[in-house]
Backbone as CSV, one residue per row, in Angstrom:
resi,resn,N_x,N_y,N_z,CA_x,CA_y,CA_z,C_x,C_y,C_z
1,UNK,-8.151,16.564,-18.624,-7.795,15.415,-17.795,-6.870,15.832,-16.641
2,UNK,-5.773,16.603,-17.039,-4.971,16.951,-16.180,-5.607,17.808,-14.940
3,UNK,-6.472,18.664,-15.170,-7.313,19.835,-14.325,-8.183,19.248,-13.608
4,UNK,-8.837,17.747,-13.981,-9.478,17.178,-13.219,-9.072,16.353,-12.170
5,UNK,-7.520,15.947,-13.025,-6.948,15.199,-11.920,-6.453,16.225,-10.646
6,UNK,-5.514,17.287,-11.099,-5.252,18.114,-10.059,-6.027,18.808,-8.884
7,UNK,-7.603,18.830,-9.247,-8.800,18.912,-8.510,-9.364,18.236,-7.728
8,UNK,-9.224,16.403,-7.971,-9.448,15.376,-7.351,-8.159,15.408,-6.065
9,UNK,-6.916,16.028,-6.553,-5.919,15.446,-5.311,-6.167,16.807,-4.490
10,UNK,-6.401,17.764,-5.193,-7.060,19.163,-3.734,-8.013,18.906,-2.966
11,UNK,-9.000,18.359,-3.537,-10.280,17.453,-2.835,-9.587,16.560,-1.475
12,UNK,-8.986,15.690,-2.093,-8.678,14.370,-1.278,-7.811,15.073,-0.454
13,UNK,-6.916,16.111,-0.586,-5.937,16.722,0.249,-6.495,17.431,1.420
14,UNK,-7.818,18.206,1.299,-8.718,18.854,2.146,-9.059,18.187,3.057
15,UNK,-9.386,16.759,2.461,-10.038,15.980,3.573,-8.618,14.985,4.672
16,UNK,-8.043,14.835,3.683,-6.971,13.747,4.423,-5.967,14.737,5.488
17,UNK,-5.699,15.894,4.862,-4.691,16.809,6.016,-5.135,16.790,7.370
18,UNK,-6.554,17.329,7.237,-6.851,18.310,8.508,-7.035,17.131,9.800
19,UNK,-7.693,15.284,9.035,-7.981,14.357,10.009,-6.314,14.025,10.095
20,UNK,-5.202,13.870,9.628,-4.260,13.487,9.994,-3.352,14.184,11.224
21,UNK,-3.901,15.893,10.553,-3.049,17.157,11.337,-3.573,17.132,12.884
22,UNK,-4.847,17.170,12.584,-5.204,17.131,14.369,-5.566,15.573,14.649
23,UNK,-5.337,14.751,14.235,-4.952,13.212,14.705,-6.118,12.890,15.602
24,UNK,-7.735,13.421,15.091,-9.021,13.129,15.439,-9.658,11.670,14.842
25,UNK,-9.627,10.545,16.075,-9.227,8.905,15.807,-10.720,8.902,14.992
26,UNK,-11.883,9.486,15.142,-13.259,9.028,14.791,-13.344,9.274,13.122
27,UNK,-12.780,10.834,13.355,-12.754,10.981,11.479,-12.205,9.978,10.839
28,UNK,-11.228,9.645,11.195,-9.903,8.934,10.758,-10.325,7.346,10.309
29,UNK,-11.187,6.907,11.622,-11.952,5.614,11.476,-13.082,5.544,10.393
30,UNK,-13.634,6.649,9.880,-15.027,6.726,9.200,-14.117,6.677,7.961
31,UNK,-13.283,8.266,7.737,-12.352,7.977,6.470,-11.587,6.343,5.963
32,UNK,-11.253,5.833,7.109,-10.525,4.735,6.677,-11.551,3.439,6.187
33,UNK,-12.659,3.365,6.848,-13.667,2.305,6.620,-14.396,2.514,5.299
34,UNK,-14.597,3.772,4.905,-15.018,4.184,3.580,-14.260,3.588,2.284
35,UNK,-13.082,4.238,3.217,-11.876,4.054,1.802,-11.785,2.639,1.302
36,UNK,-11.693,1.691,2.528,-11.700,0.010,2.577,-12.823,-0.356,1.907
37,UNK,-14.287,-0.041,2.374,-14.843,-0.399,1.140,-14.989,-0.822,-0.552
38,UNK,-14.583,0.664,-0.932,-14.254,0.998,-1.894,-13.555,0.370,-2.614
39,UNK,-12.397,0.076,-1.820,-11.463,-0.811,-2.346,-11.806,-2.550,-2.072
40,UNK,-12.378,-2.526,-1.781,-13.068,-4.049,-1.444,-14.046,-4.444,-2.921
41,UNK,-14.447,-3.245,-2.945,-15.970,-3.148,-4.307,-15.068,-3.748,-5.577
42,UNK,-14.003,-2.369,-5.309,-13.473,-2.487,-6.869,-12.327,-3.955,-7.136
43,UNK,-12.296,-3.977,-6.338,-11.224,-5.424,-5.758,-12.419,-7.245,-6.427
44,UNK,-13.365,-6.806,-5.796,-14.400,-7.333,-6.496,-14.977,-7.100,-8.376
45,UNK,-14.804,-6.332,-8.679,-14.809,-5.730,-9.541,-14.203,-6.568,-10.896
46,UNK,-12.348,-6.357,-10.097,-11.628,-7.067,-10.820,-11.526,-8.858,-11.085
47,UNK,-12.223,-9.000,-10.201,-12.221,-10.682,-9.575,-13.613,-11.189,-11.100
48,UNK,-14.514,-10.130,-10.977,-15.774,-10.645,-12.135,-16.675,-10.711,-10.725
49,UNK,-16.691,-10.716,-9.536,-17.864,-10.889,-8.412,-18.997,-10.519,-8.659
50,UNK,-20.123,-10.731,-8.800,-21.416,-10.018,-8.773,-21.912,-9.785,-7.029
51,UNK,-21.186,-10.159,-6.622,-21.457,-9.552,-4.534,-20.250,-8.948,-4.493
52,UNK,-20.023,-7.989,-5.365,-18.802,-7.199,-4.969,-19.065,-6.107,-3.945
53,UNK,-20.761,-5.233,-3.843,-20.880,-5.014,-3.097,-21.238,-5.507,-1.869
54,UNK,-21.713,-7.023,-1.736,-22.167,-7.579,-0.506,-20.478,-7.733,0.411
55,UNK,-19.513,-8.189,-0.363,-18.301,-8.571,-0.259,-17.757,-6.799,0.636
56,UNK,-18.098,-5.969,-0.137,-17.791,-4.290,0.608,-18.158,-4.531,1.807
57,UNK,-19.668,-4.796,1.946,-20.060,-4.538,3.183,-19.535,-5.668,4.230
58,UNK,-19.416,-6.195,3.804,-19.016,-7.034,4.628,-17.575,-7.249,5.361
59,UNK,-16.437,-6.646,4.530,-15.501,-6.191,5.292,-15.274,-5.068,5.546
60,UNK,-15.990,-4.186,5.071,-16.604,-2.847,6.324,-16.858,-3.048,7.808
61,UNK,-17.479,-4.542,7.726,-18.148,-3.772,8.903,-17.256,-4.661,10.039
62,UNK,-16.837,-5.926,9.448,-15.887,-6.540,10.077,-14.674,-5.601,10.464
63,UNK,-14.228,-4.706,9.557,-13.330,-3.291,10.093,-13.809,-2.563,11.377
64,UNK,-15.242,-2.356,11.257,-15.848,-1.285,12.188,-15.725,-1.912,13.469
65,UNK,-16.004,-3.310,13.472,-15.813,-4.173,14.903,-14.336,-4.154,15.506
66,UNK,-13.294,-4.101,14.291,-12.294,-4.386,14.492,-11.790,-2.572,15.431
67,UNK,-12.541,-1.812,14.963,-12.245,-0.526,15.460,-12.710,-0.147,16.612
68,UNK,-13.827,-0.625,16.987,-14.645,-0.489,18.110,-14.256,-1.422,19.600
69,UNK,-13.334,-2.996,19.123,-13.106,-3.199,20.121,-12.064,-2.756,20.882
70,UNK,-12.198,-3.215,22.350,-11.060,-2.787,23.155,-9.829,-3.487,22.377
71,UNK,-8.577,-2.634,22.997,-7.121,-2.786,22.539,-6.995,-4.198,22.938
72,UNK,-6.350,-4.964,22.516,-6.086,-6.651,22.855,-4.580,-6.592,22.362
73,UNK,-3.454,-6.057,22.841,-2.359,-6.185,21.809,-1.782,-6.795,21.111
74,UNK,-2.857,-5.583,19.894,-2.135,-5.621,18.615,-2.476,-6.651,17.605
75,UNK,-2.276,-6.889,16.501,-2.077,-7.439,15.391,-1.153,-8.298,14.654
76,UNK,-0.455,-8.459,15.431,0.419,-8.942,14.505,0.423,-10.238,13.936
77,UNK,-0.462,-11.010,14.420,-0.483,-12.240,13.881,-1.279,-11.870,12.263
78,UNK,-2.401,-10.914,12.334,-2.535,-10.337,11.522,-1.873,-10.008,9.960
79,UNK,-1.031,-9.535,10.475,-0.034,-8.688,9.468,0.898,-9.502,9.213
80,UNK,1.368,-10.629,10.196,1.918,-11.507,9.686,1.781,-12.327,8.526
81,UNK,0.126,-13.291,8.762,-0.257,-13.768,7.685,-0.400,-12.676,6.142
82,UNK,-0.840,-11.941,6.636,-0.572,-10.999,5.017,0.697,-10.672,4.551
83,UNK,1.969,-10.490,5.392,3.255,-10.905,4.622,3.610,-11.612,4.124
84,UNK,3.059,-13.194,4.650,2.706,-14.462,3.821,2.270,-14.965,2.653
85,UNK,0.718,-14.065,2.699,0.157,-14.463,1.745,0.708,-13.604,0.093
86,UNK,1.447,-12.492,0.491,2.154,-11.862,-0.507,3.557,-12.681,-0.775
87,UNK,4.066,-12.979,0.119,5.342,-14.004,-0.511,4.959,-15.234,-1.173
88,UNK,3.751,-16.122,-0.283,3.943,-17.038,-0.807,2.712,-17.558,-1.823
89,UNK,1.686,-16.414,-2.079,0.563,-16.875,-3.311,1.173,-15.507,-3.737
90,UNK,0.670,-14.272,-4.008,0.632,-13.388,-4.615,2.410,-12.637,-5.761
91,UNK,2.787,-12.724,-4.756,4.065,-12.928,-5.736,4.837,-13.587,-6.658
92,UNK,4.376,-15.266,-6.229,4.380,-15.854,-7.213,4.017,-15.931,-7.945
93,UNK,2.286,-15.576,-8.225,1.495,-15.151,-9.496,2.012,-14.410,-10.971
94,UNK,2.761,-13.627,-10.398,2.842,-12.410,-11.142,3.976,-13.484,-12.116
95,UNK,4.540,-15.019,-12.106,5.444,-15.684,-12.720,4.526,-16.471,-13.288
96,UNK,3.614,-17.234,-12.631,2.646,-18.455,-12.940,1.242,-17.901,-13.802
97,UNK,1.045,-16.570,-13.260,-0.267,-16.193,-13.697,-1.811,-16.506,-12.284
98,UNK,-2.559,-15.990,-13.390,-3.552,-16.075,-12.112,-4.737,-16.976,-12.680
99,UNK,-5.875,-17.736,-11.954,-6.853,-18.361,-12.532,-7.398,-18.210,-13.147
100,UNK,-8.351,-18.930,-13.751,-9.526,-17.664,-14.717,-10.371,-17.126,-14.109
101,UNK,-11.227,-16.757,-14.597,-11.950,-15.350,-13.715,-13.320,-15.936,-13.003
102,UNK,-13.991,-17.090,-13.976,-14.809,-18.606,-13.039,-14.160,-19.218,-12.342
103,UNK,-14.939,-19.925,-11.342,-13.889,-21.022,-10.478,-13.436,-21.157,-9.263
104,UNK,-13.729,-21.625,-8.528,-13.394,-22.016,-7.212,-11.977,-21.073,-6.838
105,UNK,-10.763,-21.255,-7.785,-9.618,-20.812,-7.912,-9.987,-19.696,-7.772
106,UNK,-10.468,-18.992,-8.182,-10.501,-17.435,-8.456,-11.402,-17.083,-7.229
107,UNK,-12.179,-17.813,-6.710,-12.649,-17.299,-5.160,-11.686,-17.155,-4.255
108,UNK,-11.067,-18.132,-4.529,-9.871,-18.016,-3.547,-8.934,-17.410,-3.333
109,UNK,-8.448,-16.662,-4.265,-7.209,-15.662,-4.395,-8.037,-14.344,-4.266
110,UNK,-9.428,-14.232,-4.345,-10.082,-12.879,-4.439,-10.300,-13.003,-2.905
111,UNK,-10.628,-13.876,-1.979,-10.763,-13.985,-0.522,-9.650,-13.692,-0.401
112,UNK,-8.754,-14.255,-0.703,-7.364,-14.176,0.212,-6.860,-12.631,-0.444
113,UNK,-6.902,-11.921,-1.406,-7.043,-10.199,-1.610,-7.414,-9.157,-0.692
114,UNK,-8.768,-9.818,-0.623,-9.879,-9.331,0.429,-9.087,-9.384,1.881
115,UNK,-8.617,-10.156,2.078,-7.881,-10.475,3.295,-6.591,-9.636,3.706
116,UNK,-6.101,-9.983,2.547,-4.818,-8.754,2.709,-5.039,-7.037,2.144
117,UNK,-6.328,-6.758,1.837,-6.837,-5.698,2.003,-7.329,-4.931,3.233
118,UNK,-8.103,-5.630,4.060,-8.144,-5.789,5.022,-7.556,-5.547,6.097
119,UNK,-5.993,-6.543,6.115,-5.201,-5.909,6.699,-4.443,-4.627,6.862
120,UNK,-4.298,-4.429,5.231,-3.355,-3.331,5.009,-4.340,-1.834,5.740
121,UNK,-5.471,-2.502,5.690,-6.199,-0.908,6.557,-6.512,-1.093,8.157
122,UNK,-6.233,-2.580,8.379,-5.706,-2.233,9.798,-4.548,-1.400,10.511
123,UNK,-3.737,-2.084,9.249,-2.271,-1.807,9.725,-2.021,-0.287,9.466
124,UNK,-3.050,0.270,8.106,-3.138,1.721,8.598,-3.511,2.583,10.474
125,UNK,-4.757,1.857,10.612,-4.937,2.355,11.938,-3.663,1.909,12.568
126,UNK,-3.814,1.008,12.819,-2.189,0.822,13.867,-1.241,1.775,13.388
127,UNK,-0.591,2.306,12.409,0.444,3.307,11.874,0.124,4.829,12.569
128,UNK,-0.985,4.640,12.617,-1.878,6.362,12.471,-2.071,6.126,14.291
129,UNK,-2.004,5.466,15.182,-2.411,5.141,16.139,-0.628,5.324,17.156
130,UNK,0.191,5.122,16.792,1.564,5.026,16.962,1.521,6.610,16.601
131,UNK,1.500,7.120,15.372,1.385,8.693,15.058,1.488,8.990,13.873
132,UNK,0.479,10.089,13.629,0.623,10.520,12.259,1.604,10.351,11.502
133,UNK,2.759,11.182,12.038,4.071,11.296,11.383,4.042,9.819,11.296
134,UNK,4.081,8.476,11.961,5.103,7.492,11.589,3.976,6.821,10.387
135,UNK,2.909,6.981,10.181,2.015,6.277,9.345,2.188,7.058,7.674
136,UNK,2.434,8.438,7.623,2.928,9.368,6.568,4.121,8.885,6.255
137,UNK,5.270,9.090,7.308,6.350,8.342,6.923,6.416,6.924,6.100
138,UNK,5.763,5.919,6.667,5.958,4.841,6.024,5.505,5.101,5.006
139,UNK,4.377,5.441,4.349,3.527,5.712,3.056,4.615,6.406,2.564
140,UNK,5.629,7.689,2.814,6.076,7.996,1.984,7.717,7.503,1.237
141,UNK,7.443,6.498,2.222,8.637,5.072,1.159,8.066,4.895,-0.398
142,UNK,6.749,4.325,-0.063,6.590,3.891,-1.415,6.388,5.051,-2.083
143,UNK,5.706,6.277,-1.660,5.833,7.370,-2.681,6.661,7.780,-3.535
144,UNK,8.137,7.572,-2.516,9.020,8.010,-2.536,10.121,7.066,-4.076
145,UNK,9.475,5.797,-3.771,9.783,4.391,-4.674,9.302,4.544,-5.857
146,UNK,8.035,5.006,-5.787,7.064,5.190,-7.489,8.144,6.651,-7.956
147,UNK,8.182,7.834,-7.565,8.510,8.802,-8.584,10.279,8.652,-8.542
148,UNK,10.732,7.910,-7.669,12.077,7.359,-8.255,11.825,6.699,-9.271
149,UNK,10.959,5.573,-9.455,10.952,4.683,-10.399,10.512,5.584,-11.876
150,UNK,9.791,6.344,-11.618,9.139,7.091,-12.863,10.700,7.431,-13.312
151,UNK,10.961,8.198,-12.853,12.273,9.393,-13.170,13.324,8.174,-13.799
152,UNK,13.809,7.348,-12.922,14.686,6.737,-13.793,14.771,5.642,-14.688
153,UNK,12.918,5.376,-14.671,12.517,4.046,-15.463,12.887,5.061,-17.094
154,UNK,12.402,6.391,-17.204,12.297,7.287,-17.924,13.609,7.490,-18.702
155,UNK,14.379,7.525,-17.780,15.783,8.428,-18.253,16.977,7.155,-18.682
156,UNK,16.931,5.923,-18.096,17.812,4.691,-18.139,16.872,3.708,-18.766
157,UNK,15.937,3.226,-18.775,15.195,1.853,-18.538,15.040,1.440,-20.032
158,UNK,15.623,0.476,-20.099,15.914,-0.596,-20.999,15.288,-1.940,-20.932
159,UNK,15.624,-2.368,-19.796,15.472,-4.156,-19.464,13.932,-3.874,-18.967
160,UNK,12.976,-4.388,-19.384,11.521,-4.351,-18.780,11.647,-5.483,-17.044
161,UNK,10.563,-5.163,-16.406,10.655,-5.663,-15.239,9.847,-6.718,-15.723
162,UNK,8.370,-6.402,-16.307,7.544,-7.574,-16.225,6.679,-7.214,-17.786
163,UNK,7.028,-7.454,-18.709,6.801,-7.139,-19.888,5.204,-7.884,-20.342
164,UNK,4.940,-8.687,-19.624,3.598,-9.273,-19.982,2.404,-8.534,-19.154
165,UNK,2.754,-7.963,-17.849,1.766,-7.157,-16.859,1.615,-5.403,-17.226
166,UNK,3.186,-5.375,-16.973,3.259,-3.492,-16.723,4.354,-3.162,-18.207
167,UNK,3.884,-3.030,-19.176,5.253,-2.781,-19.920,6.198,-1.347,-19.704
168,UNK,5.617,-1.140,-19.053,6.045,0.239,-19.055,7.050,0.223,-17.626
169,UNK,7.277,-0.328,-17.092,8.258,-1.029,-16.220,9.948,-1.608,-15.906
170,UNK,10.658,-1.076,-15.844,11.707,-1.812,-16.062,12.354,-1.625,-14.438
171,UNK,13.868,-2.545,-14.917,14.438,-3.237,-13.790,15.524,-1.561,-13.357
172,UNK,15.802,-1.059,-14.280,16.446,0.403,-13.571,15.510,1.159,-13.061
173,UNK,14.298,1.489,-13.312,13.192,2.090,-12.454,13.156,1.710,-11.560
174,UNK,12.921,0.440,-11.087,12.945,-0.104,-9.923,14.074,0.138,-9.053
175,UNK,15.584,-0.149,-9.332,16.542,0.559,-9.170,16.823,1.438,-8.685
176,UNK,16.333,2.666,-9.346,16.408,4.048,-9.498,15.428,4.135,-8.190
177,UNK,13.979,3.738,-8.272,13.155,3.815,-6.858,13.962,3.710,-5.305
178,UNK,14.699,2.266,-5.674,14.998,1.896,-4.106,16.351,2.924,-3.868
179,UNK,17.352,3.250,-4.959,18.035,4.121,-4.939,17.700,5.689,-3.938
180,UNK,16.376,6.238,-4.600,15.941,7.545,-4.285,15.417,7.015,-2.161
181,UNK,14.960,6.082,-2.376,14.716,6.072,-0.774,14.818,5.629,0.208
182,UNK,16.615,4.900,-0.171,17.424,4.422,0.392,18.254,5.867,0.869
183,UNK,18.237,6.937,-0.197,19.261,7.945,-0.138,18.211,9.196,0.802
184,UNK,16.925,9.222,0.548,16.216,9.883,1.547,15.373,9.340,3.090
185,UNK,16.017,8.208,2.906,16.006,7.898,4.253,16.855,7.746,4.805
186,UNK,18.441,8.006,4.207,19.623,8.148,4.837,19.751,9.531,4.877
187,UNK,19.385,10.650,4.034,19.311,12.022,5.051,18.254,12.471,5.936
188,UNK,17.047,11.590,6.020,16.628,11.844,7.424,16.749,11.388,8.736
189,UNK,17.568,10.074,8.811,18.661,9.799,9.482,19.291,10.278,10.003
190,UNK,20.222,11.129,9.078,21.033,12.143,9.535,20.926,13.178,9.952
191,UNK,19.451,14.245,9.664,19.472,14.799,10.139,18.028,15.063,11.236
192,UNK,17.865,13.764,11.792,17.388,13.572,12.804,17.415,14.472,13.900
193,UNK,18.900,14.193,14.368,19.262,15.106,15.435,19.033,16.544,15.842
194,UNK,18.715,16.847,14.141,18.882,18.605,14.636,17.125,18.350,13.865
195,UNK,16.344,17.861,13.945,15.037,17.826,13.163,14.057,17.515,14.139
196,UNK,13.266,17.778,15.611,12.969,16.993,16.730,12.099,16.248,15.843
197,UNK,11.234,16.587,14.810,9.903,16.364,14.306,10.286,14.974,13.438
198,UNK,11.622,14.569,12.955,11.668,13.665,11.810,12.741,12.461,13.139
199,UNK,12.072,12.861,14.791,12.225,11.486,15.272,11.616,10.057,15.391
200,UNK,9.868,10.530,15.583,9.079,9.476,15.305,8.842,9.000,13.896
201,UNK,9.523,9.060,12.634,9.743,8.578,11.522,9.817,7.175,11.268
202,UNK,9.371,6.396,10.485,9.658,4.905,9.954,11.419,5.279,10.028
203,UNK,11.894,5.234,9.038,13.148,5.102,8.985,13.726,5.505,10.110
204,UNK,13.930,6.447,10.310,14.817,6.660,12.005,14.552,6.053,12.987
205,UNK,13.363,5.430,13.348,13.211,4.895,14.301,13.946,3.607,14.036
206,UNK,14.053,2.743,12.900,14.212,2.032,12.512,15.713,1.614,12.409
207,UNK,16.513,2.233,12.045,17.980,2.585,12.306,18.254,2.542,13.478
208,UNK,17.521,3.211,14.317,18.072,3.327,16.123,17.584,2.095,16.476
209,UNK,16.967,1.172,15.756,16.421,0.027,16.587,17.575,-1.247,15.819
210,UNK,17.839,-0.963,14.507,18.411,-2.182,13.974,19.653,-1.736,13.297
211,UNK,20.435,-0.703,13.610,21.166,-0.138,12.844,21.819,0.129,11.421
212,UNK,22.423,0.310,10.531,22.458,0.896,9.192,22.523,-0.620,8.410
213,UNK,22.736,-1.187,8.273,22.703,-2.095,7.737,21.340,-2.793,7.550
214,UNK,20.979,-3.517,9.164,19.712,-3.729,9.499,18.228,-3.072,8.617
215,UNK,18.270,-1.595,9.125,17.455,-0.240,8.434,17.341,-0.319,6.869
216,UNK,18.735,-0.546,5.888,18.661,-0.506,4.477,18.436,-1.740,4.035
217,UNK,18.626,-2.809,4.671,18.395,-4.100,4.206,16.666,-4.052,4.233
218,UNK,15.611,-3.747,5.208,14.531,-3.768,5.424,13.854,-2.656,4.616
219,UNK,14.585,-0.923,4.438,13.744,-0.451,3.435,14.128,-0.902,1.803
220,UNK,15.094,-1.778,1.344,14.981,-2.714,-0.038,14.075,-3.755,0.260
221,UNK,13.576,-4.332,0.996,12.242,-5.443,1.371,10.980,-4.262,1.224
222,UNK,10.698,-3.299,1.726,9.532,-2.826,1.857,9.118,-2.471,0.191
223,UNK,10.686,-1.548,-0.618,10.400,-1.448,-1.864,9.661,-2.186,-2.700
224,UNK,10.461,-3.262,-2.804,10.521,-4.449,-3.193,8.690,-4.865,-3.337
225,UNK,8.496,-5.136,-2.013,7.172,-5.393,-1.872,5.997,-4.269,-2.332
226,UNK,6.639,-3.065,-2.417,5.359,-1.846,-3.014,5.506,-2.485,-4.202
227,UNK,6.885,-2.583,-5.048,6.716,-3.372,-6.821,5.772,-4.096,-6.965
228,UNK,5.653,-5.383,-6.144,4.889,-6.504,-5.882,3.601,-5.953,-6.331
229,UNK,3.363,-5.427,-5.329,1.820,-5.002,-5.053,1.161,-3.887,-6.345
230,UNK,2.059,-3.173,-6.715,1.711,-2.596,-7.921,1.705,-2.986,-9.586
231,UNK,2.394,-4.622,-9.276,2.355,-5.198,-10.255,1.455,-6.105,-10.584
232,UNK,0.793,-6.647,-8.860,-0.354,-7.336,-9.275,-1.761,-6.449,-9.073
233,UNK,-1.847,-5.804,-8.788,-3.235,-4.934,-9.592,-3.037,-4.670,-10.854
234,UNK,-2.030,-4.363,-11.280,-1.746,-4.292,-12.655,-2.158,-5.914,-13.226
235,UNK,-1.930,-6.899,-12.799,-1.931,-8.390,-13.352,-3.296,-8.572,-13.539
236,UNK,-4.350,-7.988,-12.241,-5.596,-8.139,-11.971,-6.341,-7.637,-13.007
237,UNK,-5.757,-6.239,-13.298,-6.991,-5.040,-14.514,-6.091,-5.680,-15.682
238,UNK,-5.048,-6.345,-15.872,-5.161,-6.529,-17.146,-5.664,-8.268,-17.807
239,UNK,-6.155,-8.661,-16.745,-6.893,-10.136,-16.486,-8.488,-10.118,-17.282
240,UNK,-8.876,-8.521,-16.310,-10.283,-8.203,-16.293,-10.377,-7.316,-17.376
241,UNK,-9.389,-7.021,-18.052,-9.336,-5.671,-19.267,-10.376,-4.924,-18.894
242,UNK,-9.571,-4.081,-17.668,-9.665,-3.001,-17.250,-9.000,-1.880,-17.083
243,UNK,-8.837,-0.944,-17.636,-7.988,-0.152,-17.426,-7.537,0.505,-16.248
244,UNK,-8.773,0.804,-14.956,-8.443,1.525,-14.133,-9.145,0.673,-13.041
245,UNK,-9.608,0.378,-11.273,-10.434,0.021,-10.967,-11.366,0.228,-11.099
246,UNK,-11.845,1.501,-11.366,-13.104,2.309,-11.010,-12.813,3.635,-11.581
247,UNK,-13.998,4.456,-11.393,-13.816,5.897,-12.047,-14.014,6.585,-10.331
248,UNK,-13.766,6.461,-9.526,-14.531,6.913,-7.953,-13.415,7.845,-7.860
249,UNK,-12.352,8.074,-8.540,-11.199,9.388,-7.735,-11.258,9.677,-9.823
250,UNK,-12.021,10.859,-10.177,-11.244,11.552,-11.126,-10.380,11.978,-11.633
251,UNK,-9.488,11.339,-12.787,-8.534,11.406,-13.244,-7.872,11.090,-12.085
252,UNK,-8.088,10.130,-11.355,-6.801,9.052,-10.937,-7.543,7.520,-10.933
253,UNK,-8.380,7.091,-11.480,-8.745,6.351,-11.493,-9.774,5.684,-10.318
254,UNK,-9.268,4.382,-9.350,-10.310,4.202,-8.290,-9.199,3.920,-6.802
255,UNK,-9.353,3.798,-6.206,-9.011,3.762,-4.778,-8.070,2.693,-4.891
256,UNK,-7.802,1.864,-5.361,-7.026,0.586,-5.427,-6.089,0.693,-6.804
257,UNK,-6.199,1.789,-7.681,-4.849,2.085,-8.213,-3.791,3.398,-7.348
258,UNK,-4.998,3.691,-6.526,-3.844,4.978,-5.611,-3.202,4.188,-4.255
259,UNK,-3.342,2.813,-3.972,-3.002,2.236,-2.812,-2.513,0.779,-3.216
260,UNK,-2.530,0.329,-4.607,-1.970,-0.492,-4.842,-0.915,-1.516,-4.288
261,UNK,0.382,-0.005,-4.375,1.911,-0.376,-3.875,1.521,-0.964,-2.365
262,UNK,0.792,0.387,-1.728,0.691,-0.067,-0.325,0.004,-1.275,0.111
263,UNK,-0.609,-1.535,-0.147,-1.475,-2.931,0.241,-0.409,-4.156,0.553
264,UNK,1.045,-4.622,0.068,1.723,-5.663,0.920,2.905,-4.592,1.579
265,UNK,2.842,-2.974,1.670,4.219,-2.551,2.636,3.268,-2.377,4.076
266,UNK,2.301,-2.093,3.979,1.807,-1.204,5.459,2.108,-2.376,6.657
267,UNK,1.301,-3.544,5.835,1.298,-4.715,6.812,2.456,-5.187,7.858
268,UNK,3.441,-5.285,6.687,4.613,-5.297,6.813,5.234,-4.228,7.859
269,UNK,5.202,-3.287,7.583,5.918,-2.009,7.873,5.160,-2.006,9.483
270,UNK,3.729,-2.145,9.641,3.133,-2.203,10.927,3.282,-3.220,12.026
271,UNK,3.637,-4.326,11.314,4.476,-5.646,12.087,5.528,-5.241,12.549
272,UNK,6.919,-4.651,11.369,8.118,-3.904,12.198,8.190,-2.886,13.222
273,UNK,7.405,-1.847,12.767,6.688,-0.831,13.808,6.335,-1.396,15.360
274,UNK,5.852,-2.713,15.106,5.560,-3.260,16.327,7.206,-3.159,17.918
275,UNK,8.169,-3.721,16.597,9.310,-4.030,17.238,10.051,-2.699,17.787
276,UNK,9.603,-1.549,17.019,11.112,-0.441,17.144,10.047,0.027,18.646
């Protein structure tokens, strides 16, 4: 399991470096529309859809238009509503619960998924479009949030976060997460100055635009919101008693447990991006 997994992320690493390193927009667009699929299918998947693939194609290709047209600036009304729809349906779920898996109800929260799926791979292009570095950067908040959370959900964690979704979860992991990248985005901050390369960064830019206070108050919101988002795919596969989305990434499961977190920060993070 382990050898397969470590094989799947050399794979995915081959392909994702070289379109990020030389910042070639066409690869980048084909990679990203693929990936959205995928995650559209399995997103469907979890919902019970039997047009889970009609549902793929279909915001595929609505992506591809979205890629092909001329610049109109920007998105943000976009990314707005998907900050929305994570504060004000999706987060609450994870307290109330979700519909049953028939039902008008359950179309509706799987559209409105679809929707903020959607976005979150716009708001990739827009990240990746601004610059590699600042689209890596942001992604590596939440990276940065999950193996904090591992490490000190591990070593402290007592109080569960959400004991009916993720048991394996607690409120010092979480902690421990925003801890680790609150504290590594305050030394790249710092050493900005002497770093030319760690200027176009999420966080630094972000600081020079809203200063230290401003900057840490907004990367505890972005955390915050990767939890969110990794708690309701978790809410979703354990709705659908599923363990994983899909088998499509070996030994990591499917495309929508490796992007989970991200699906309510990018949006977010690409709306602020707008401002710095």
């Amino acid at each position: 399991m382990l050898k397969t997994r470590i094989l799947t992320a050399l794979v995915l690493l081959a392909v994702l470096l070289p379109v990020l390193f030389f910042a070639y927009f066409p690869a980048f667009a084909v990679l990203a529309t693929l990936f959205l699929g995928a995650a559209v299918w399995e997103a469907g998947r979890l919902f019970g859809l039997r047009a889970a693939p009609a549902w793929a194609l279909g915001v595929a290709t609505l992506f591809v238009y979205v890629l092909l047209r001329p610049a109109s600036g920007g998105n943000n009304m976009l990314f707005a509503v998907c900050a929305a729809l994570w504060l004000m349906r999706f987060t609450p779920s994870l307290a109330i619960g979700l519909p049953p898996l028939k039902g008008s109800a359950n179309y509706m929260v799987a559209f409105s998924f679809c929707f903020a799926l959607f976005g979150c791979f716009v708001a990739i292009v827009a990240l990746f479009q601004h610059s590699p570095a600042f689209l890596l950067s942001a992604m590596a908040l939440v990276w940065v949030a999950d193996i904090g959370a591992y490490f000190s959900g591990k070593a402290f964690g007592k109080r569960k976060l959400a004991p009916t979704i993720s048991p394996g979860k607690s409120w010092e992991g979480a902690i421990g997460g925003a801890i680790a990248v609150l504290a590594l985005s305050a030394a790249s901050i710092l050493a900005a100055p002497a770093a030319p390369w760690l200027a176009d960064t999420f966080a630094v830019l972000l600081q020079a635009r809203m200063g230290w206070f401003g900057a840490l108050a907004i990367l505890i919101v972005i955390v915050a919101a990767s939890v969110v988002g990794d708690l309701f795919e978790s809410q979703l596969k354990r709705r659908a008693a599923m363990k994983d989305s899909s088998n499509l990434l070996p030994g990591h499961g499917g495309v929508l447990d490796r992007i989970d977190a991200l699906i309510p920060v990018l949006p977010l993070a690409a709306l602020i991006g707008s401002w710095l």
